[in-house]
C-alpha positions as CSV (number, residue, x, y, z in Angstrom):
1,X,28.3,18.6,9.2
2,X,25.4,20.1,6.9
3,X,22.2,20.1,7.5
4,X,22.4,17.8,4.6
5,X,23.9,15.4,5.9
6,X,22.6,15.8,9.4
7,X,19.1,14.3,8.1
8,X,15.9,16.5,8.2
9,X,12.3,15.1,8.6
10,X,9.7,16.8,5.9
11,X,6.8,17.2,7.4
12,X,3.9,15.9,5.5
13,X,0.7,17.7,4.7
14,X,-2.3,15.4,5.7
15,X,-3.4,13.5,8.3
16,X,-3.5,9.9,8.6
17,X,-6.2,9.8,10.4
18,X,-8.8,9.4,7.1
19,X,-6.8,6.2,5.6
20,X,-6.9,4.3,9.0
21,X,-10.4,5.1,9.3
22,X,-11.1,3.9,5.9
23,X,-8.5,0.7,6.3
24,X,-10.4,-0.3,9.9
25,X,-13.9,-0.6,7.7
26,X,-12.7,-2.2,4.8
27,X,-10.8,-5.1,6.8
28,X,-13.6,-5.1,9.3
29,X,-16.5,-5.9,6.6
30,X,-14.6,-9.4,5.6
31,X,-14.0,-9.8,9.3
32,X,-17.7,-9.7,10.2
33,X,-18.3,-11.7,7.2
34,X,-15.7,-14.4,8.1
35,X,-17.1,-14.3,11.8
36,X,-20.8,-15.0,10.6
37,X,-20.3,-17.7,8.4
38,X,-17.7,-19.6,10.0
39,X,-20.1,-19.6,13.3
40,X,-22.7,-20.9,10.8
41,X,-20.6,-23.3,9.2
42,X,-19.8,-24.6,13.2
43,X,-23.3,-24.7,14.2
44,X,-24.1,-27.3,11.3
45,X,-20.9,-29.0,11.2
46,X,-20.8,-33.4,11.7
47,X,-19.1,-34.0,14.9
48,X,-16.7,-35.2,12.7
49,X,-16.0,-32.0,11.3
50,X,-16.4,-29.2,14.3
51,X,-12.1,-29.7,14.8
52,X,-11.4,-28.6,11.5
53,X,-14.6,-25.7,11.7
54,X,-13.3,-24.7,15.0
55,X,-9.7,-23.9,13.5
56,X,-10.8,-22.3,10.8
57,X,-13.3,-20.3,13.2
58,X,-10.3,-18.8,15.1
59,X,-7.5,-18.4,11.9
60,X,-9.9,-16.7,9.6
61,X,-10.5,-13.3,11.6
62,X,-6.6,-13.5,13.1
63,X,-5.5,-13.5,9.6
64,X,-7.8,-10.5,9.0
65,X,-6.4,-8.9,12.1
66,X,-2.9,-9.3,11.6
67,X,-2.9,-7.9,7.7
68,X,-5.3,-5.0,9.2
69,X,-2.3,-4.4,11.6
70,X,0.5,-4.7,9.3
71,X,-1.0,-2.0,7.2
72,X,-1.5,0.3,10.1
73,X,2.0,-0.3,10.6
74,X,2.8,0.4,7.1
75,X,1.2,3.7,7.3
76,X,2.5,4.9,10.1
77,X,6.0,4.5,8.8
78,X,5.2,6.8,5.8
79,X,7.8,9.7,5.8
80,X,9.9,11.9,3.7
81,X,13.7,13.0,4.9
82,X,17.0,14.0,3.6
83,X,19.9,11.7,4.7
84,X,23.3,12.3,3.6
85,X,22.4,13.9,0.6
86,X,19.9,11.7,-0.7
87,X,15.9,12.3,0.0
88,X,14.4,8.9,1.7
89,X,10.7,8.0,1.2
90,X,9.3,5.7,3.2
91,X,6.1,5.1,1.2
92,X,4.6,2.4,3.5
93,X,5.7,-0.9,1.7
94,X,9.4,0.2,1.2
95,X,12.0,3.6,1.0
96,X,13.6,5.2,-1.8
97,X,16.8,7.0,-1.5
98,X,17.2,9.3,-4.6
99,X,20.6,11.5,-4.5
100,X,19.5,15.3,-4.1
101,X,22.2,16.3,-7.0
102,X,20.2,13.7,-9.2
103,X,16.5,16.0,-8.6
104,X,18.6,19.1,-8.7
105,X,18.6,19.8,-12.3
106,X,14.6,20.0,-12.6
107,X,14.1,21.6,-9.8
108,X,10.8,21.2,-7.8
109,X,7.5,22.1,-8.7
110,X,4.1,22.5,-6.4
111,X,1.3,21.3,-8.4
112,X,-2.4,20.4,-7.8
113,X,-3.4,17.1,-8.8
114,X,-6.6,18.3,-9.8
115,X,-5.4,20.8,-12.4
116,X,-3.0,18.4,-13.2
117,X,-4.4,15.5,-14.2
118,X,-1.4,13.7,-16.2
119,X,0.0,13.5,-13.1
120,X,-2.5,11.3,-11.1
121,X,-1.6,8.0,-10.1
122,X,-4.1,5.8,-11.7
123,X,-2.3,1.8,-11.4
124,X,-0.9,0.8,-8.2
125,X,2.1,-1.0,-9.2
126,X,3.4,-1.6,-5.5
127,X,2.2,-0.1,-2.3
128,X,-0.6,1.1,-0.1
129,X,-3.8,3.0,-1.4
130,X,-6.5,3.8,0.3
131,X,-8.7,7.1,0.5
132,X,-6.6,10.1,1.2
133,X,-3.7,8.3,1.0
134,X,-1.3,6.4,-2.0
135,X,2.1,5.6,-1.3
136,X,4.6,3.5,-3.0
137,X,4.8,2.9,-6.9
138,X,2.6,3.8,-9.2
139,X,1.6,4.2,-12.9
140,X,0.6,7.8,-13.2
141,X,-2.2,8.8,-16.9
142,X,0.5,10.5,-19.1
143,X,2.4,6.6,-18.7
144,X,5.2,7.3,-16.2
145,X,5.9,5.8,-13.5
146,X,5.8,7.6,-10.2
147,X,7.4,7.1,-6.5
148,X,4.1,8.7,-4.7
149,X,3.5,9.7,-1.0
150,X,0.1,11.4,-0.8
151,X,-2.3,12.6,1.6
152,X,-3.5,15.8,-0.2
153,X,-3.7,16.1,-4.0
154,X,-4.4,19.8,-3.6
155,X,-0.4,21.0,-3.1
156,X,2.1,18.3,-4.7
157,X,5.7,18.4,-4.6
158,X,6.6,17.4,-7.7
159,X,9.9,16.2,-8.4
160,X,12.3,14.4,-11.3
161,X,15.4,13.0,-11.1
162,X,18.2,12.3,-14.2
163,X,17.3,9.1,-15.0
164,X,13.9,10.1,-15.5
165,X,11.9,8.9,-12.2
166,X,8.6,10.9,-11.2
167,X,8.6,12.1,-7.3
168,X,4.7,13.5,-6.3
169,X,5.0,14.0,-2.5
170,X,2.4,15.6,0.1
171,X,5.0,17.9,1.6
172,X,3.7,20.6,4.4
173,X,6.8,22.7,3.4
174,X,8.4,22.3,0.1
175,X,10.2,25.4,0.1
176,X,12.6,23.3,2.6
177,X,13.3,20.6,0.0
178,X,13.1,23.2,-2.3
179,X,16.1,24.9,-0.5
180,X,18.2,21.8,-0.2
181,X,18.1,21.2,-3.9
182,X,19.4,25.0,-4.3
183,X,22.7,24.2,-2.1
C-alpha cells in the first residue's frame, strides 16, 4: 500500500484558536441580548402570560448555545488529507474528495492572498467564515468559484482540478501535497 492510499493528514497552517475566540463574542452579544430582554419581558408580563415568557426565557439562549456549539464543532473538524488517491477537505460544513490525477495537470501553486487579490474569497456561498478563518464554498473576485480552507492568507496552496474547480488551502507543508501530485 502507498502512502497514497494509506491516507496522510496535511497539517494546516493557522491556529484555530482566533475564529473560536471571535465565534464565542459574536454568539455571546445576541445571547446577552436575548437574556436581558427576555428577563424584562418576564418581569412585566400578565400572570397570564409569565408560562409562555418563561419558555421563551429558557429556549432563546439554548438555541444560541447549541448553534454556538455546533459551529465550534464545525471547526474543529476542519482538515485536509489524501485518501486513496483523492485529497479530502473537511471545510467545516461538509468534505470534498477531488481525485489527485484530476489536480495533477496544473500542478500546485503557493500564493499570498494579499498579492493576489483575484483569488480572495469575497461571497460565501456555503460554509463557515469568520476572522482568520473561511472554509467551505465560496465565490472568489475574478468570478470563480472556490473550495476554501483558510486560516492564513499569507501562504495559499492553490490548486485546480480538470473540470475547472478552484482549491485555496492553508497548508503548513505544501511541498507534501506538492509531492503526491508528482507520483
Amino acid at each position: 500500500m502507498s502512502d497514497i492510499d494509506a491516507g496522510r493528514t496535511l497539517a494546516l497552517n493557522g491556529s484555530l484558536q482566533q475564529p473560536r475566540r471571535w465565534l464565542v463574542a459574536i454568539m455571546g452579544i445576541p445571547l446577552v441580548w436575548a437574556a436581558v430582554a427576555l428577563a424584562l419581558g418576564c418581569v412585566h408580563a400578565t400572570p397570564a402570560n409569565k408560562a409562555p415568557m418563561l419558555f421563551a426565557a429558557m429556549l432563546a439562549p439554548l438555541v444560541i448555545l447549541l448553534t454556538t456549539v455546533l459551529i465550534l464543532r464545525s471547526l474543529n473538524r476542519a482538515s485536509v488529507y489524501v485518501d486513496q488517491g483523492e485529497l479530502v477537505v473537511n471545510s467545516s460544513i461538509r468534505s470534498k474528495r477531488i481525485p489527485l490525477s484530476a489536480l495533477r495537470a496544473h500542478g500546485l501553486s503557493v500564493v499570498n492572498l494579499s498579492e493576489r487579490t483575484d483569488l480572495k474569497p469575497v461571497l460565501k456561498l456555503w460554509g463557515t467564515s469568520l476572522p482568520g478563518f473561511s472554509g467551505g464554498r465560496f465565490r472568489l473576485r475574478n468570478g470563480e468559484r472556490a473550495i476554501c480552507l483558510l486560516l492564513d492568507r499569507t501562504r495559499v496552496s492553490y490548486l485546480r482540478s480538470d473540470d475547472g474547480t478552484t482549491v485555496l488551502l492553508s497548508l503548513k507543508e505544501p511541498e507534501q501535497l506538492r509531492g503526491l501530485l508528482q507520483r
